[in-house]
LORO-173390 format. One record per residue (C-alpha): residue in one letter; x, y, z. Coordinates in steps of 0.25 Angstrom, whole numbers, always signed. Layout:
<recs>
REC type     X     Y     Z
REC    A     X     Y     Z
...
</recs>
This chain:
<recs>
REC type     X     Y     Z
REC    X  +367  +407  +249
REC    X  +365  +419  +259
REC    X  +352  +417  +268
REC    X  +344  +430  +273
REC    X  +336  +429  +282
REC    X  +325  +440  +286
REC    X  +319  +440  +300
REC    X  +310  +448  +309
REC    X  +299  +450  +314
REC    X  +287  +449  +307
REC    X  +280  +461  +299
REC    X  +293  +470  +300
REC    X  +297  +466  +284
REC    X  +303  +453  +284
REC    X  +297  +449  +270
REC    X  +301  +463  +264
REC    X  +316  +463  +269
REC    X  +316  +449  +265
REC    X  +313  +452  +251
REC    X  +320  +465  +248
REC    X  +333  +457  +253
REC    X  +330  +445  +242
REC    X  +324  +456  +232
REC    X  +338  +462  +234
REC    X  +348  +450  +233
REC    X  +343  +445  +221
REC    X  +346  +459  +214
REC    X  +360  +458  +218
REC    X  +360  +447  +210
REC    X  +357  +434  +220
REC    X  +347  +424  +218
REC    X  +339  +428  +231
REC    X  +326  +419  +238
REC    X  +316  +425  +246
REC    X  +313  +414  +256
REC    X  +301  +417  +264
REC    X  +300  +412  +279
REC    X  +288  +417  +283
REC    X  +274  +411  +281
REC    X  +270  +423  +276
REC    X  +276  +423  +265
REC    X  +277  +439  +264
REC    X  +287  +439  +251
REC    X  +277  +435  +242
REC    X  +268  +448  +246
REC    X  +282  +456  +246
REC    X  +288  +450  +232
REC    X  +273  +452  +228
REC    X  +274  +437  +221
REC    X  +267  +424  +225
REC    X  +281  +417  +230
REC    X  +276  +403  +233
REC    X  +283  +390  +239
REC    X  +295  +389  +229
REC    X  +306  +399  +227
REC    X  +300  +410  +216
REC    X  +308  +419  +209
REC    X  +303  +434  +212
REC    X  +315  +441  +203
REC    X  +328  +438  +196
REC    X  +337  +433  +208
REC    X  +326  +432  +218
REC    X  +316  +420  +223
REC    X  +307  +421  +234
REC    X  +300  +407  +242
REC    X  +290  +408  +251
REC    X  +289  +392  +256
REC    X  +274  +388  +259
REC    X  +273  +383  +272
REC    X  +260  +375  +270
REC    X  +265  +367  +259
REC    X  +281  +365  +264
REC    X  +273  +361  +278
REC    X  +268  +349  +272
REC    X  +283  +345  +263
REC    X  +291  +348  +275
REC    X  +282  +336  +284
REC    X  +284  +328  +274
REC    X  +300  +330  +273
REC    X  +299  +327  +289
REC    X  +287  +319  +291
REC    X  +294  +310  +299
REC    X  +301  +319  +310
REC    X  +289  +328  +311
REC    X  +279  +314  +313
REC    X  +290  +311  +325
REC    X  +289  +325  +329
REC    X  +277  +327  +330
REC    X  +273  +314  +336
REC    X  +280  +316  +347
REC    X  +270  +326  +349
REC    X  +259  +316  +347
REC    X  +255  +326  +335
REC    X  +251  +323  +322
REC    X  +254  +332  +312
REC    X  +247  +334  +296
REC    X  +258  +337  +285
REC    X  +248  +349  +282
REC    X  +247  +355  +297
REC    X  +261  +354  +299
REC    X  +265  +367  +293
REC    X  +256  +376  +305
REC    X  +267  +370  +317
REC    X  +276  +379  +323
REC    X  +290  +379  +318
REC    X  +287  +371  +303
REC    X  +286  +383  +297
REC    X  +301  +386  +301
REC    X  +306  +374  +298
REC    X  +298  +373  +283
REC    X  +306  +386  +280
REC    X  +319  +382  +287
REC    X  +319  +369  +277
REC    X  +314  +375  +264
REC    X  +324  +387  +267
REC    X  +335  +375  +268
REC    X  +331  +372  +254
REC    X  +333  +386  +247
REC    X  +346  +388  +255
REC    X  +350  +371  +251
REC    X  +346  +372  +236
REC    X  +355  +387  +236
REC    X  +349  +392  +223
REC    X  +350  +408  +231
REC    X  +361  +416  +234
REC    X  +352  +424  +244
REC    X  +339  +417  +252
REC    X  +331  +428  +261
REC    X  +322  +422  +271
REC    X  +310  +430  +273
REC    X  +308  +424  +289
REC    X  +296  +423  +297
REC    X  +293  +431  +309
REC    X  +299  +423  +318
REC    X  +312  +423  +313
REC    X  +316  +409  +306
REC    X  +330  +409  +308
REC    X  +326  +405  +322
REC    X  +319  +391  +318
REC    X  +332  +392  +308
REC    X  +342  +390  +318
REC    X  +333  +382  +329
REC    X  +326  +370  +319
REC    X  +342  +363  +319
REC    X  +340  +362  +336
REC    X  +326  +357  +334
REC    X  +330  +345  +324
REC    X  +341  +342  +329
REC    X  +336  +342  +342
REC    X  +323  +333  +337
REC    X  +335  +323  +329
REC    X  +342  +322  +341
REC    X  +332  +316  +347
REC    X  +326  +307  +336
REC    X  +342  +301  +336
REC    X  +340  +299  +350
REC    X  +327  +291  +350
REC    X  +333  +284  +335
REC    X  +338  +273  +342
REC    X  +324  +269  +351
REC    X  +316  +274  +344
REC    X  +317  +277  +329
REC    X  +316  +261  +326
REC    X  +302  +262  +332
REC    X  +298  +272  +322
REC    X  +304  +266  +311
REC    X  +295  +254  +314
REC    X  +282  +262  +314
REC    X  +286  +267  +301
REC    X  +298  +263  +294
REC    X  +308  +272  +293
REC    X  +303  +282  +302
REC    X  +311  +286  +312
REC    X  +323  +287  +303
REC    X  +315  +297  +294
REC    X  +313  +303  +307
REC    X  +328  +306  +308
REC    X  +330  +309  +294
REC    X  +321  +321  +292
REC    X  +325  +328  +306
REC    X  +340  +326  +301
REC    X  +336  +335  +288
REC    X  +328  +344  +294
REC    X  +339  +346  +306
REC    X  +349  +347  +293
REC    X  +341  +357  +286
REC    X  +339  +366  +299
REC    X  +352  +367  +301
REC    X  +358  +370  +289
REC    X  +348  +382  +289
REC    X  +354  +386  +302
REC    X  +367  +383  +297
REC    X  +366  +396  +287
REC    X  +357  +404  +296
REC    X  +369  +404  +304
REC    X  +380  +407  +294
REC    X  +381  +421  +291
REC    X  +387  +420  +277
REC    X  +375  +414  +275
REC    X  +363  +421  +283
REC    X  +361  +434  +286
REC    X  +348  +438  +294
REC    X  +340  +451  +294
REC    X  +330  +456  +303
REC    X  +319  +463  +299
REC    X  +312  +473  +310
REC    X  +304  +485  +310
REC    X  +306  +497  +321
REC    X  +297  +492  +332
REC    X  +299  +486  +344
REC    X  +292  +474  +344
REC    X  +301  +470  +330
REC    X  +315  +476  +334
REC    X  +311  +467  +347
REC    X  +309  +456  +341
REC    X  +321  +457  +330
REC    X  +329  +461  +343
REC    X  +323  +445  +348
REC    X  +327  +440  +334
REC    X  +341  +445  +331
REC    X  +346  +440  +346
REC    X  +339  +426  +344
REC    X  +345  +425  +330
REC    X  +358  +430  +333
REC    X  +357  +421  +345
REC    X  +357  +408  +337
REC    X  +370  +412  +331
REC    X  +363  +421  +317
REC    X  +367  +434  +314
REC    X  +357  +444  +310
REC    X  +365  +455  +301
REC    X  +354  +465  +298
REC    X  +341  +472  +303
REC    X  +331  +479  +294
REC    X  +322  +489  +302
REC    X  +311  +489  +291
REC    X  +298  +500  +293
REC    X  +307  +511  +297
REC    X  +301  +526  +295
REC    X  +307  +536  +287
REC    X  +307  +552  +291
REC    X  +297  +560  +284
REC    X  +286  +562  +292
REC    X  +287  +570  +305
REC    X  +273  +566  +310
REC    X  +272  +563  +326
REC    X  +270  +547  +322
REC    X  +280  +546  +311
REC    X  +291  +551  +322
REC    X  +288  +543  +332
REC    X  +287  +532  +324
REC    X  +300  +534  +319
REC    X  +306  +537  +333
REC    X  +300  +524  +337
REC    X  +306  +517  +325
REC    X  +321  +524  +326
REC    X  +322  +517  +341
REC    X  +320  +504  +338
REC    X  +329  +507  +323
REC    X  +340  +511  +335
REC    X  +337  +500  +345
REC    X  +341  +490  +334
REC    X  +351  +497  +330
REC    X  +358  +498  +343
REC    X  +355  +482  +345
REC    X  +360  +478  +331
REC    X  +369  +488  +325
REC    X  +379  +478  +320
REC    X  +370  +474  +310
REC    X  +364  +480  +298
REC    X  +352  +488  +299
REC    X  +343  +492  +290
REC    X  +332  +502  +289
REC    X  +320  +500  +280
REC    X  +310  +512  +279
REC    X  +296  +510  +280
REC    X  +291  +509  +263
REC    X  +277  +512  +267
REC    X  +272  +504  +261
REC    X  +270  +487  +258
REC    X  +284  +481  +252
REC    X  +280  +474  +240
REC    X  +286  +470  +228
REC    X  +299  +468  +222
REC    X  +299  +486  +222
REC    X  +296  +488  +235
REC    X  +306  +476  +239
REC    X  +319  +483  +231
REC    X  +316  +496  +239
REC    X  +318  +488  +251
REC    X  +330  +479  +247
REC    X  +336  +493  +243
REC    X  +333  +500  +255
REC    X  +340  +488  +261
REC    X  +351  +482  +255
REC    X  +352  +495  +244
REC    X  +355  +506  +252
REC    X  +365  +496  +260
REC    X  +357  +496  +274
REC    X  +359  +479  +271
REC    X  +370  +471  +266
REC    X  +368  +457  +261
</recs>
């Protein structure tokens, strides 16, 4: 199975990339799933179909799921009512199956395990993940540290402590240890591939401005500082000539620094430039003009 993921910040046309790639795998003939990242849930409105929680099929070849964090909120607390109860309780909190979903952080990790059961089932030769705005290879590579730091401890207090809680309620404790062992398992099999480049490849979407090439500058070192390589940029929005107006050239002036800055910084990885359609990019059409502008005219190589 090869991952792709697509990051960036948000609104620079994450979803659109994220589909054109799919879009484009499936008509070379592999079985491709769009996998949706982002609450949002932008590829419904993109593929202009209702996708849902389960995997859909969109075309021959190609699926797309968009995961319903509400709902998997509520499953996921129940798969590790136990470790979160303890959690939380250390806390003093107290904490509704039906709330759980708005905390920091669970969204990630709802994602991280329902991704783990696309990429353990294996029914796709090619998974692109259509990430959030903040970048969920990040939480990706950190959630291992964070079980294993929190089983670390649970094994450290086992002995004192985890026959007092399996006196308050039978079992307990040692459910306790179960579920963070599977979670900690799950999260690191994820980072596992993240980190394998015959297995990943990460592209980063920006647009030629400097608050996104700034932050995609943030996210490329950080990503690559855990060890993951990002092998391709895509500059979406760019202008094309044609006008000579005082606006359109200094618009493109502005927008030819910033294609040079990250050209300088990053010209050992592919590059591509996606001209500025004019308008919304929406339906399958629209999203083969993309995947050809891409991968078509050879600007990408999967």
């Amino acid at each position: 199975m090869r991952l792709i993921y697509v990051a960036g910040k948000g609104g620079v046309g994450k979803s659109v990339c994220s589909a054109s790639t799919a879009l484009w795998t499936s008509k070379q003939g592999l079985n491709t799933l769009a996998f949706s990242m982002d609450r949002a849930h932008s590829l419904s409105d993109i593929l202009e179909v209702e996708i849902g929680g389960h995997p859909r099929r969109i075309a021959d070849g190609l699926y797309a799921y968009e995961p319903d964090i509400d709902r998997e909120a509520k499953s996921f607390f129940s798969r590790y009512k136990h470790m979160l109860t303890a959690l939380f309780g250390l806390f003093e909190m107290e904490v509704r199956p039906e709330d759980f979903g708005s905390f920091p952080g669970v969204a990630e990790m709802i994602f991280m395990e329902k991704l783990y059961d696309v990429y353990a089932e294996d029914q796709y030769a090619v998974v692109v993940i259509d990430s959030a705005p903040t970048a969920m290879v990040l939480p990706l590579l950190q959630l291992p540290n964070v079980t294993t730091g929190f089983v670390t401890r649970l094994l450290g207090i086992k002995s004192k402590w985890m026959g007092i809680l399996n006196m308050l309620e039978p079992g307990f404790g040692d459910a306790i240890l179960k579920e963070a062992r599977r979670l900690r398992a799950k999260s690191e099999t994820m980072r596992d591939a993240l980190l394998d480049p015959s297995i990943s490849t990460i592209s980063v979407v920006t647009i030629p401005e400097k608050a996104a090439v700034m932050e995609t500058r943030r996210l490329i070192e950080t990503v690559e500082g855990h060890g993951v390589f990002v092998d391709s940029i895509i500059i979406n929005h760019v202008m094309e000539g044609g006008c000579d107006c005082s606006y359109c050239a200094r618009r493109r002036n502005s927008q030819a620094r910033y294609m040079d800055e990250l050209q300088e910084a990053y010209g050992e990885k592919r590059i591509a430039h996606l001209f500025d359609f004019g308008a919304e990019i929406k339906g399958e059409d629209a999203i083969e003009k993309v995947a050809w502008e891409l991968y078509g005219k050879g600007q990408l190589v999967l």
